[in-house]
C-alpha positions as MATLAB code, in Angstrom:
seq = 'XXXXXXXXXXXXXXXXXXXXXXXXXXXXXXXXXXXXXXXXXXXXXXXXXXXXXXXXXXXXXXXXXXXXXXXXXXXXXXXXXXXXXXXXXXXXXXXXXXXXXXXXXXXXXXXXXXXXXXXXXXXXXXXXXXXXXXXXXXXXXXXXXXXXXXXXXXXXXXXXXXXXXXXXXXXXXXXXXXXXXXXXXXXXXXXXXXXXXXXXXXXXXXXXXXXXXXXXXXXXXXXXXXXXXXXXXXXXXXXXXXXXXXXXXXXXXXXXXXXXXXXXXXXXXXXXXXXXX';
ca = [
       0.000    0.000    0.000;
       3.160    2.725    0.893;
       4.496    1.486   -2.606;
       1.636    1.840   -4.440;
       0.980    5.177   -2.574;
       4.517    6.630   -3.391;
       4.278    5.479   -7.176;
       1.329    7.755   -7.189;
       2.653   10.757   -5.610;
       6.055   10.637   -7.632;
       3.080   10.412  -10.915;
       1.436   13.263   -9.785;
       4.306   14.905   -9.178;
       5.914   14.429  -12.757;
       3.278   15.664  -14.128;
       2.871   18.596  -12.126;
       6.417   19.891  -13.817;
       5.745   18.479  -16.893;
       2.429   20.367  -17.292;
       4.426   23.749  -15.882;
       8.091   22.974  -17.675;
       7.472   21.659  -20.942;
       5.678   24.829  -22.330;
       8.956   26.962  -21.287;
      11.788   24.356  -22.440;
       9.037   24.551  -25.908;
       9.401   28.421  -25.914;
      13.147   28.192  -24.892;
      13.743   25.702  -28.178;
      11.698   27.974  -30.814;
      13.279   30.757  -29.910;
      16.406   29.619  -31.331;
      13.949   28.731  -34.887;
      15.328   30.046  -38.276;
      12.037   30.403  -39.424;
       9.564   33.461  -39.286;
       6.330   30.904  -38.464;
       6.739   30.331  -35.169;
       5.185   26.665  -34.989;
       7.629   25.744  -38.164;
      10.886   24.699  -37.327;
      13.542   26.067  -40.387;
      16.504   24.963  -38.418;
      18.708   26.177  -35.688;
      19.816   30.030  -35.789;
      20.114   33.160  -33.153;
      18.901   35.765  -35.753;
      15.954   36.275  -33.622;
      18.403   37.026  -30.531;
      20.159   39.302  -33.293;
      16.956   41.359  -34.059;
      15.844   41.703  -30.284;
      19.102   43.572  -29.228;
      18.578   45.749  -31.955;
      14.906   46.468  -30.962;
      15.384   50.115  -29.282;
      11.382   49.817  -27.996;
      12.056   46.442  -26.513;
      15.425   47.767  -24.220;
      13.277   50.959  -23.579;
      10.260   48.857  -22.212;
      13.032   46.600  -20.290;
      14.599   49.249  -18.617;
      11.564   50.767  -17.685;
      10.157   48.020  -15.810;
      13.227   47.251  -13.955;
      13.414   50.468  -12.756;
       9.742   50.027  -11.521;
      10.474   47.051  -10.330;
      13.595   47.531   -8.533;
      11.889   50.760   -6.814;
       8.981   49.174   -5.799;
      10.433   45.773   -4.185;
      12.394   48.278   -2.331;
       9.592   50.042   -1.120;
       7.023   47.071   -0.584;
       9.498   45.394    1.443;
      10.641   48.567    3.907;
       6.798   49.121    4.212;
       5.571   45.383    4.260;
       8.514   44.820    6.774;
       6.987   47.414    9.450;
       3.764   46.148    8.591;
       4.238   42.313    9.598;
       6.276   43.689   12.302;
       3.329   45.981   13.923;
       0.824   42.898   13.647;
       3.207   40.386   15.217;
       5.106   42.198   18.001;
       3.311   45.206   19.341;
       0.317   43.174   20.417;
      -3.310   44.213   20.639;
      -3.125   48.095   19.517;
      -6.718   50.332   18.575;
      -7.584   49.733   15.184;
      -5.314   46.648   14.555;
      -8.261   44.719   13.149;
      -9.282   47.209   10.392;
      -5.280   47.651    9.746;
      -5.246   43.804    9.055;
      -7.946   43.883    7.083;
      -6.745   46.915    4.994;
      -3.398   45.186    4.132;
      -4.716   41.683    3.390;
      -7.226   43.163    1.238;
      -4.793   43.457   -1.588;
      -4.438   39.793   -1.573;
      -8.168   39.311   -2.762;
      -9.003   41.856   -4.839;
      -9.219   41.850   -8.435;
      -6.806   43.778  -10.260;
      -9.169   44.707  -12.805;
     -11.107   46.964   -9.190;
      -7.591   47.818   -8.166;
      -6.040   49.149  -11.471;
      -9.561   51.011  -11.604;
      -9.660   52.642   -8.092;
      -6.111   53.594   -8.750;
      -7.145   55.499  -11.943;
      -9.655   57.087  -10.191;
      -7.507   58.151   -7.474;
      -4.996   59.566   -9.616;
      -7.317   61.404  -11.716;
      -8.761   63.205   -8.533;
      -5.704   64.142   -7.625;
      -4.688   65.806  -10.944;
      -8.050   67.852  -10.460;
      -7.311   68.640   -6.778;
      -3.828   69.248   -6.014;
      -2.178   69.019  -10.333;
      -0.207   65.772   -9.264;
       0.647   63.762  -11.358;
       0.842   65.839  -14.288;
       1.065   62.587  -16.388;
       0.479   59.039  -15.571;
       3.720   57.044  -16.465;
       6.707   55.723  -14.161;
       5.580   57.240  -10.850;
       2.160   56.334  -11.011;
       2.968   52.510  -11.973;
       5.336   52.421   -9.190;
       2.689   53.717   -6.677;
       0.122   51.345   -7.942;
       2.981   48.185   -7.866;
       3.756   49.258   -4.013;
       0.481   49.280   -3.151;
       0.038   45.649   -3.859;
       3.072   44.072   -3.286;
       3.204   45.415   -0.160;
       0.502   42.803    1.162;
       2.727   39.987    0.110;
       5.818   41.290    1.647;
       3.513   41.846    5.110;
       2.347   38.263    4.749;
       5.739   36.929    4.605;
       7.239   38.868    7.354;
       4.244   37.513    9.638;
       4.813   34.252    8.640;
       8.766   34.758    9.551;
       8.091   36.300   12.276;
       5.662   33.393   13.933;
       8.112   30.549   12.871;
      11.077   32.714   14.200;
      12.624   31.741   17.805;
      12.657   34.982   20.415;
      15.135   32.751   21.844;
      18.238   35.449   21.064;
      15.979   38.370   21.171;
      15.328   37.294   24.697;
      18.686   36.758   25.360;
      20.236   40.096   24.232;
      17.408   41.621   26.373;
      18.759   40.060   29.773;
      22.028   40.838   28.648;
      20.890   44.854   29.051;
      20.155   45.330   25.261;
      18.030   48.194   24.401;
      15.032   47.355   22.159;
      16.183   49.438   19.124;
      19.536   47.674   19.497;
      17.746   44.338   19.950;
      15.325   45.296   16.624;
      18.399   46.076   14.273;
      21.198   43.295   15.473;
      19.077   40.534   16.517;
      16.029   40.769   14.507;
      16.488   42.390   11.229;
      18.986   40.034   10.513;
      16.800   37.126   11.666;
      14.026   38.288    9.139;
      16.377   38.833    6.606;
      15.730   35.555    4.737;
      12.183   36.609    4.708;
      13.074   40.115    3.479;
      14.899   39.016    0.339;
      12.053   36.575   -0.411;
       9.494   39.516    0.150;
      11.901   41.784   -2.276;
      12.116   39.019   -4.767;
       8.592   38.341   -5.025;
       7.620   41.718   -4.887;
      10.199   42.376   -8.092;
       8.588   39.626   -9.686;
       4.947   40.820   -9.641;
       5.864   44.076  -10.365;
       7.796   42.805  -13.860;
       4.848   40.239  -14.760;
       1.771   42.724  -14.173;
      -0.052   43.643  -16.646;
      -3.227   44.622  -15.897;
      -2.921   47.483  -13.108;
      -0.229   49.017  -15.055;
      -2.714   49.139  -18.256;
      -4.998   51.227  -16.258;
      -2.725   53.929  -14.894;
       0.020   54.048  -17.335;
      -0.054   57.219  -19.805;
       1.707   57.304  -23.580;
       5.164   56.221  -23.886;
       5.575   54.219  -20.507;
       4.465   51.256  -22.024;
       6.182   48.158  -19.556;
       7.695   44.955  -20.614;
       4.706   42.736  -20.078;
       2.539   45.572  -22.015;
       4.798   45.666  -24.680;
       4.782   41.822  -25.078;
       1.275   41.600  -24.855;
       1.041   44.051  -28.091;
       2.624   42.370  -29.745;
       0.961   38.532  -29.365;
      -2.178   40.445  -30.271;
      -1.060   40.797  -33.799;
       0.239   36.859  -33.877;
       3.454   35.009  -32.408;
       6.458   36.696  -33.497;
      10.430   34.675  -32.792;
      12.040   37.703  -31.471;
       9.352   37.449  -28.507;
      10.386   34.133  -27.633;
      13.809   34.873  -27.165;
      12.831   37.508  -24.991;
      11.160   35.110  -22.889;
      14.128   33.076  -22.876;
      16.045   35.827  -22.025;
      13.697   36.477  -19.038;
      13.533   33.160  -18.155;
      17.117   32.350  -17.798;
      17.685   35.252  -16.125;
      15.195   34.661  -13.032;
      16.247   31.078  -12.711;
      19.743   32.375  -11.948;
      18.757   34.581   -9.950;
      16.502   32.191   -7.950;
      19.276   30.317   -7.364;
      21.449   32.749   -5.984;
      18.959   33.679   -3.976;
      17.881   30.539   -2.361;
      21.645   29.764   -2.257;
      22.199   32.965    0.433;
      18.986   31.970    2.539;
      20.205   28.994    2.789;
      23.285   30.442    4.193;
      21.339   32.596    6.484;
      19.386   29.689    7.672;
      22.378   27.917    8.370;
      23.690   30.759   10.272;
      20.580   31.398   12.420;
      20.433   27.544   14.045;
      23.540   27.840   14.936;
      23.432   31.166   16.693;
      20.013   29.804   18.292;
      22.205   26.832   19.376;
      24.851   28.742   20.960;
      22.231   31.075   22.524;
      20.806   28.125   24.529;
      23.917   26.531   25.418;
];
């Protein structure tokens, strides 16, 4: 019965990555196709690869939602941080419940309401106050930190209830100060948390699409706007490599990343170890 029940979970499990790999080692292959019809293979080449760094729009809408996304994982994970922070540590505090509520509700709502309240808002404040003059970078930024925020707030609670106050503790009967305590004994504890909150928030910010539709203005079009463009007109080669690009480039920097918390983790048990013997 275990045998038969591990067969089955290593099936569903194959399967799993085949359904979510195969379409991206597909994309990764064609990209390197000859031909112009994408679903035709005309042989191996890297003229697509050739065409793309030549594409002056494509490196424009690249750089423009790095910078976005760069500034907003920043951001979102500085705010989310003293936002997981305020609900885990300082207790029962007035209006806690409706502050919970206010930064899970992110989480749920559609991003077709949010990109749409976040229009409205900015329009309003063009009529009230003349800022923004134009929607573009600053206004997808805004909208990107206030949604990515929530994530980064959900990780740092979940951190922060998995986390031993074991050193915390410690440093506090050693005649530690709480600010001291906050930035040498538990900033650096969160800090696996942080860089997963910064990574994830740089990744939703690169691969949205739809709030940045509603409160971008002419010429900021972003990556995943720019893309989308241009699959509306019918698969084009050079878009592929892009994604291949893209794809290679998160994977290494997953790595890296996982490699350091890793590292961090490591680093953490065995100060936790020493701090209890």
């Amino acid at each position: 019965m275990g045998k038969q029940r591990s067969t089955f979970l290593f099936s569903v499990l194959c399967f799993g990555m085949a359904f979510l790999y195969i379409p991206m080692i597909m994309l990764v292959i064609y990209s390197f196709n000859y031909s112009k019809i994408v679903p035709v293979w005309g042989g191996f080449s890297t003229r697509w690869y050739s065409k793309l760094f030549e594409s002056e729009e494509v490196w424009n809408a690249l750089a423009l939602s790095l910078e976005i996304a760069v500034i907003n994982a920043t951001f979102a994970t500085l705010l989310g941080t003293m936002a997981g922070l305020a609900l885990v540590r300082f207790g029962r505090f007035k209006g806690r419940t409706i502050f919970s509520g206010m930064i899970s509700a992110p989480l749920v709502m559609p991003e077709v309401i949010t990109g749409l309240s976040l229009l409205m808002f900015f329009i309003a404040l063009q009529q009230l106050i003349g800022w923004p003059e134009k929607r573009g970078m600053t206004t997808i930024t805004i909208a990107h930190i206030t949604f990515s925020l929530a994530y980064v707030a959900v990780i740092i609670q979940s951190r922060l209830l998995g986390m031993s106050q074991s050193l915390e503790e410690a440093a506090q009967d050693l005649g530690a100060k709480p600010f001291r305590v906050m930035f040498d004994i538990t900033l650096p504890l969160l800090m696996p948390g942080m860089m997963a909150g910064w990574l994830l928030a740089f990744t939703l910010s690169l691969d949205d699409l739809v709030i940045a539709s509603f409160v971008k203005g002419p010429g900021s079009d972003t990556l995943p706007i720019l893309i989308y463009s241009r699959v509306r007109l019918g698969l084009r080669p050079d878009i592929n490599a892009l994604a291949t690009i893209i794809i290679v480039t998160v994977a290494i920097g997953v790595l890296i990343a996982g490699w350091i918390m890793i590292r961090q983790y490591k680093r953490q048990r065995k100060d936790e170890q020493m701090a209890l013997s």
